[in-house]
N, C-alpha and C positions, 0 to 999 in steps of 0.2 A: 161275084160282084161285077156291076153293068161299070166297065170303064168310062171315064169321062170324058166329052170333047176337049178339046184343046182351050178354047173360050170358057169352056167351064172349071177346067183343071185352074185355068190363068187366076179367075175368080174365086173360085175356094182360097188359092194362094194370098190374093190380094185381104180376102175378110178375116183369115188366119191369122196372119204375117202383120196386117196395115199396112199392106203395100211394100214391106221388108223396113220401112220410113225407123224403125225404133231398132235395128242392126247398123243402120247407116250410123245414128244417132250415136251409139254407142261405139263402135268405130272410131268415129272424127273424134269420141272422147277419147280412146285411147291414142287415138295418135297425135292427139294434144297433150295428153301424158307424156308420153315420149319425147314429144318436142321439147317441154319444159326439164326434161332430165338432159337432154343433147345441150340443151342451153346452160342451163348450173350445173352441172355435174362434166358425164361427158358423152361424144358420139358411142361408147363402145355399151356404156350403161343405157345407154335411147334403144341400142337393139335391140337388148335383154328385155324392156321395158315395153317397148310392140311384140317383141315373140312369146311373152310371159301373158301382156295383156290381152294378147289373139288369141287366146287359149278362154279366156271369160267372156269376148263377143257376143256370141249364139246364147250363153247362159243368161249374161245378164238383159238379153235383146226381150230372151223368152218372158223375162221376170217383169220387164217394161211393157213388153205388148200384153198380158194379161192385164196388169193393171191400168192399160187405158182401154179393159173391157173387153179383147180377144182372145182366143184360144190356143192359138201359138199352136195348132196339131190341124195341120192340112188331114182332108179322108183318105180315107185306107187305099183307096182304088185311085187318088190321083199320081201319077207316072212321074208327073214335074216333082214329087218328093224326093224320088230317083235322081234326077239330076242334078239337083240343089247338095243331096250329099255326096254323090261323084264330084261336082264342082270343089267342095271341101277337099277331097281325095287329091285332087289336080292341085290345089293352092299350095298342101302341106309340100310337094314334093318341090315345089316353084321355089317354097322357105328355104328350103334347103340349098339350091343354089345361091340365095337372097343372100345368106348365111355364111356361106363359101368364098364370095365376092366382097363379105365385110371384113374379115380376113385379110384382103388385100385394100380395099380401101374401105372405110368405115362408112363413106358419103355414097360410095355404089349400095351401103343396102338397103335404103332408104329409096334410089333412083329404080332398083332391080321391084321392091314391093309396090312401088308405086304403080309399077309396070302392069306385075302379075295379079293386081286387087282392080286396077282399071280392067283389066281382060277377063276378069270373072265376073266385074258386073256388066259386059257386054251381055252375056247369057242370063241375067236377069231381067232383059227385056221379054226373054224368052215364060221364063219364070211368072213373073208380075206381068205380061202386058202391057207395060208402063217402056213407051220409048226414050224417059228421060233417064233411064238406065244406059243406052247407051251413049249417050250427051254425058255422064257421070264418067261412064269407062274410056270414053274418048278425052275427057279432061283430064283425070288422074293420069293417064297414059303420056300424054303431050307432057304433063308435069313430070314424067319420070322421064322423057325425054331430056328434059328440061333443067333434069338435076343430075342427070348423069352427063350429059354433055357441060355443062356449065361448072361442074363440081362444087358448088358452093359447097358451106359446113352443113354437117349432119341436124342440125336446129332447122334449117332452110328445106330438107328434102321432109321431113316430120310435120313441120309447119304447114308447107303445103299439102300432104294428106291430111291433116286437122280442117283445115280451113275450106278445103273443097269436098269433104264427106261432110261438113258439119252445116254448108249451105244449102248441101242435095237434100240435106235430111230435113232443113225447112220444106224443101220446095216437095218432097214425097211425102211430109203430111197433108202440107194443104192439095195435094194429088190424094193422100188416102181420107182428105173432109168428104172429095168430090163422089169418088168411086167405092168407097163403102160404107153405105148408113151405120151410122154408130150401135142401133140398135137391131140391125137386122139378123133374121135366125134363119134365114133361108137366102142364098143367092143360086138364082135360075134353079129352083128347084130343087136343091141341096138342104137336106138339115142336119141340123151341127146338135 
């Protein structure tokens, strides 16, 4: 099989995926889960709560972008599939110190995820094309700055991952209205 440009690989991802717009979606839902568990319950159950619910992300993201009419399965021959699940490889191992650090203070794992889920959608500009990925990973990133330095409660560092994956994920539909026709069966010469 003819590998694919870089532009085209981007594009297969983006008509796949939606732009990633319905992982984001699903994300800021769980980490508004969590928030609402850090808030009435406690910090230690919010953990449980993001590391239990980061486990249904990708599944339920896949179940969402189908039913707004995509295929959720990039082609065989694009390379960016590769680093989308290395990227997963790198995240799980991140959780693990995330995990380590709640341990010691329950509000670091919240500051530490915030850290390492800003820094893997740096590499989704990579991915989707889309530089409002790294505007995303730059925000979430300052925000784990932001909650590790400041140590507010475990509601506050959850909060803020709800709240700023849940506005990206506006602003990366109306990016995937722009950049992939709802009905199209072919980008740059690809068929699905």
């Amino acid at each position: 099989m003819n590998n694919l440009t870089c532009v085209d690989a981007q594009a297969d991802m983006r008509k796949a995926y939606l732009c990633g717009a319905p992982g984001v979606l699903v994300s800021g839902g769980v980490w508004l889960l969590a928030a609402a568990v850090a808030l009435f319950a406690s910090g230690r159950l919010a953990v449980w709560t993001l590391l239990i619910g980061g486990m249904f992300i990708f599944p339920l993201s896949l179940v969402l972008t189908r039913l707004l009419g995509h295929s959720g399965r990039h082609a065989p021959d694009n390379a960016l599939g590769r680093l989308a699940g290395e990227g997963t490889f790198a995240l799980v191992a991140c959780i693990a110190v995330a995990f380590g650090l709640s341990l010691v203070r329950v509000e670091w794992f919240f500051a530490a995820m915030l850290l390492f889920i800003g820094g893997r959608y740096l590499t989704f500009q990579t991915l989707y094309g889309l530089r409002l990925y790294w505007l995303l990973g730059a925000v979430l990133c300052a925000a784990g700055l932001g909650v590790g330095l400041g140590r507010p409660p475990a509601a506050v560092g959850a909060c803020a991952g709800a709240v700023i994956e849940l506005l990206f994920a506006w602003q990366l539909f109306a990016a995937a209205r722009k950049a992939v026709p709802a009905n199209a069966d072919t980008v740059r010469g690809l068929s699905k």
